[in-house]
Every structure is written in C-alpha cells, then in structure tokens.
N, C-alpha and C positions, 0 to 999 in steps of 0.2 A: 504494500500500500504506500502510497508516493508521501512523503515526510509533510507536507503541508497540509494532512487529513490526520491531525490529532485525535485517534478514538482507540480504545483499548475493547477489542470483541470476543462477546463473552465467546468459552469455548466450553462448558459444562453442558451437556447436553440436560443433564437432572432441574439444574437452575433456569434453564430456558423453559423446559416444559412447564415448570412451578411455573413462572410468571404469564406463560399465555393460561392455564388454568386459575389463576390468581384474577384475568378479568372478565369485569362482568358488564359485557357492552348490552344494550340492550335492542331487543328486534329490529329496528329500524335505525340503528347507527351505525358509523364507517368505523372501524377499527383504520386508524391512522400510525404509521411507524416510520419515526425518524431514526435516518442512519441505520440502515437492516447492515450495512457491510456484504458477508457471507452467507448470512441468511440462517442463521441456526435457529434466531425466535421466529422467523416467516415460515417458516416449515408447519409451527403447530399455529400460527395466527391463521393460515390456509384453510385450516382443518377445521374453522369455524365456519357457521350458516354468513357470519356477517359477510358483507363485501372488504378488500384489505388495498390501503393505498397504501403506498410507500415513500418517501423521500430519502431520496442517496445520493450524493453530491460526488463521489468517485465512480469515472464512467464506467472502469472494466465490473467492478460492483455492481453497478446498476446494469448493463449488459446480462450480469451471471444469473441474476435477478428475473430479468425480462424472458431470457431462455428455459430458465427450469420452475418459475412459477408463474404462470400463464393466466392463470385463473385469478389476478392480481393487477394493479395498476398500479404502475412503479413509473416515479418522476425523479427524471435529474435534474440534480437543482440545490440549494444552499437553503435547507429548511427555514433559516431567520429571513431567506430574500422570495421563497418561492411563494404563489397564492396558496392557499388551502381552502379546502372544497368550503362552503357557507353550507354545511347539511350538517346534522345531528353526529358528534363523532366522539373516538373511546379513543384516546393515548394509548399505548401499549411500546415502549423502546426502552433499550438500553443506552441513555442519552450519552454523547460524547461529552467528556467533563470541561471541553473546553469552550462549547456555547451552553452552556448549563444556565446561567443569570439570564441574558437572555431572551430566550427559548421560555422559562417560568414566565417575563414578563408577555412575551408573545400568548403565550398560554391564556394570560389573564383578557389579553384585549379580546380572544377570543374565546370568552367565558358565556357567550349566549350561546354560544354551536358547542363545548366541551361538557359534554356533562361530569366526565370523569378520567380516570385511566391507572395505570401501573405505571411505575418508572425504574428503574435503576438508576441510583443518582452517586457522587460522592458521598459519602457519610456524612462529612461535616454539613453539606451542602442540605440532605435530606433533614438535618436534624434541628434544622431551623426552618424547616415547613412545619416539623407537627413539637415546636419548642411552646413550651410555656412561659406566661407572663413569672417574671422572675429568674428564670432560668439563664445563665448566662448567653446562650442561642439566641434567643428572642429577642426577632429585631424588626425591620423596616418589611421585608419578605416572609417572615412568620406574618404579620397582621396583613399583608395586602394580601398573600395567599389565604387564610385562615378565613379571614370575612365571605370567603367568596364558597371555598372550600374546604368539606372535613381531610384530616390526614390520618392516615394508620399505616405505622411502620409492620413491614411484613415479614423481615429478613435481614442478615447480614450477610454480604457476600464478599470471602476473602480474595488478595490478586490472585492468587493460582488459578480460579475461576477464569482469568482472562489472557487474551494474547493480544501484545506484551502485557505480562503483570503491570500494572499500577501500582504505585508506591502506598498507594492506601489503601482503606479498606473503602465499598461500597453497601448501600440499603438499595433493599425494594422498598416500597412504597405505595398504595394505594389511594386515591384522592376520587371524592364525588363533593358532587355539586350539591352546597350548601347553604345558600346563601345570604347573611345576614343581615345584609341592605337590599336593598332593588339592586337590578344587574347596571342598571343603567347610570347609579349614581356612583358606582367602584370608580372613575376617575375622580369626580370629587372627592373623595374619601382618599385615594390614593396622594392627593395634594397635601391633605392636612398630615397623613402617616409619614409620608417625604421629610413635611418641614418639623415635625415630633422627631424623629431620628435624624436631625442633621448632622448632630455630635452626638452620640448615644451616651455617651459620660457625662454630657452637660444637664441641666436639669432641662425641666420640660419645658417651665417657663420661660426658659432662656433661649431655648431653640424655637419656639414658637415666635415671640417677640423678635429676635432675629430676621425670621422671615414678614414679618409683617404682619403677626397676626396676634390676639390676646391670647390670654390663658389664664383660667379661673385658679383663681387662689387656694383653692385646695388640691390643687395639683401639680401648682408652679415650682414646688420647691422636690418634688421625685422625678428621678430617672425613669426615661421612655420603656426600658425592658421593664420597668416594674407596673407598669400600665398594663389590666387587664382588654380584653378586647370589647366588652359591654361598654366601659369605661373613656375606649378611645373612640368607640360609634358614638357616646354619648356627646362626648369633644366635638366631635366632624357634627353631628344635628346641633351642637348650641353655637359653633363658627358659622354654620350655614345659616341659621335664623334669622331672616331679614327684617323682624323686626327689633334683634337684639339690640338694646343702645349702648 
C-alpha cells in the first residue's frame, strides 16, 4: 500500500466477523464502509440483506474491491472529500486513525441520514466519545458527539490484530442515534460547546466570556470537563434565549 495511505488493516478474521455481527442497521439502511482496504470486514458486510457502499481512496484496493465483490458499490474517493448517499445509512469500518477527528465531525453534519454504526477507532480516541463529565477524557467531542448520540464501548482490540501493528491499542465501539436536542439545532449547540472548551483548564467563565458570550454565575468558576451534558444543553437554551437580558 503506497506510504501516503496511513491505515493499519485489520487482519483477525475473528475480530472482523464480531464487528459486522456487532451491527444492527436496520431494513431500509445503507450499510456505508470507509476504507475496506483488502476487504476482510466487506466479506461478512456482503453477507447482509442491506445494500453495502464503500469508500476507498487506494485504487488497486478499490479495483480488488470492484472485482470480487460485485454485489456492492465501491467509490474511489477521499471519504472526508467524496458525497455520501443523502438515504438512511449504518457506519460499519475500521477507520484509519489518521482522519479519525474529522471523519467524527463529518459524521455529525450528517447526523439526519446516520442513524448509527460500529467503528474501530484508537483507544484514546474512542474513549472520549463514551467519557464522562468529570473524567479526564471528556471534552469538546464527548459532548458534540454524546448530544446527538449514545456510545457503548464493545471491545478492545490489540496491534497484532493488524497489518502493520499500530503502536497502540484500538476499541470497537457502537453509536445510535440519540438525540438530545433537535437534529437541527446540533450547530448551535456545537458553537456554544466550541467556545466552553476553548482552554479546557481554564474555567468556564472565562472561556465563554473570551468568546463573546456570558456565563451564569454558578458555573463561571468550574472546568468544562466537569460540566454535565443536561447542564451544558441547559447553557446552549439560556445563550440562545432571545429574550434573555
């Protein structure tokens, strides 16, 4: 695989099969897969009723793709640059850890067509999707995720799992669509969780105030991770109140 396709592919065949039986797309969704590479999870994503796209940004990949699973729609292409179908669709990859950020935020914009998915992610990475308030993890992408969607870690997966090993360990991960707020207001919301974690050290007051905004007195003087997520919906509806004076 040519050196400017940073992705480490799983080679477990046990691990792969866990994770296409891990999800649960439902009758009328695309099962969508970024980065198949060689195709070891597209083997049993096949073997489902759903329909299965794929995106793979290396052509001989995508080629090897095209020829031995037919029953599939496989696009070349840079999953952060390519369109993605606007229909009802189930995540199911072992993401490359190097558009991981991203790829979550891509995710989120398209939060009305995701209902859910599996992922394989870094560790660290997963563990501030399903981190809690207080917990050193929990940050600016636990709450933009979390508002929108539940998490449930499913797995640890060690590098011998992969070719080339990766230096760390990875999680599976399970995410369905949860929604806290309306789908529609998650940019608003995402404005105010932005300028709350602009220094995560700093207190809350201080990074709100910084960007231009208040911040009630009973919260000015605590740190954004110790903010529960009720807590910061409640923040983003008393910011947004037009008629607050």
């Amino acid at each position: 695989m040519p050196q400017r396709y940073d992705q480490h592919f799983l080679r477990d065949e046990n691990i792969a099969r866990a994770i296409a039986e891990a999800a649960c797309p439902q009758p009328d969704e695309v099962l969508l897969e970024i980065g198949p590479g060689p195709g070891i999870l597209s083997k049993y994503l096949v073997q489902r009723p759903n329909p299965l796209i794929g995106i793979e940004i290396d052509p001989q990949y995508h080629q090897k793709l095209v020829e031995t699973y037919r029953q599939a729609t496989w696009i070349l292409g840079d999953a952060l640059q390519v369109f993605w179908p606007e229909a009802p669709l189930y995540l199911v990859s072992n993401l490359p850890y190097s558009i991981t950020g991203p790829f979550l935020m891509r995710v989120l914009e398209h939060r009305a067509w995701i209902r859910g998915g599996v992922l394989m992610l870094q560790k660290e990475v997963a563990q501030r999707l399903y981190a809690r308030p207080g917990e050193r993890q929990f940050g600016r992408l636990s709450a933009l995720f979390q508002v929108v969607y539940q998490v449930e870690r499913l797995r640890t997966v060690r590098p011998g799992s992969f070719s080339p090993p990766p230096k760390v360990l990875s999680e599976v991960i399970r995410f369905t669509r949860l929604p806290q707020i309306p789908l529609k207001d998650w940019p608003s919301f995402a404005a105010i969780v932005r300028a709350a974690f602009r220094q995560p050290r700093q207190t809350l007051g201080r990074n709100l105030r910084s960007a231009g905004f208040s911040c009630p007195p009973h919260l000015a003087t605590r740190r954004p991770h110790e903010i529960p997520l009720p807590e910061l919906i409640a923040l983003w509806r008393w910011l947004s109140d037009p008629i607050r004076s």
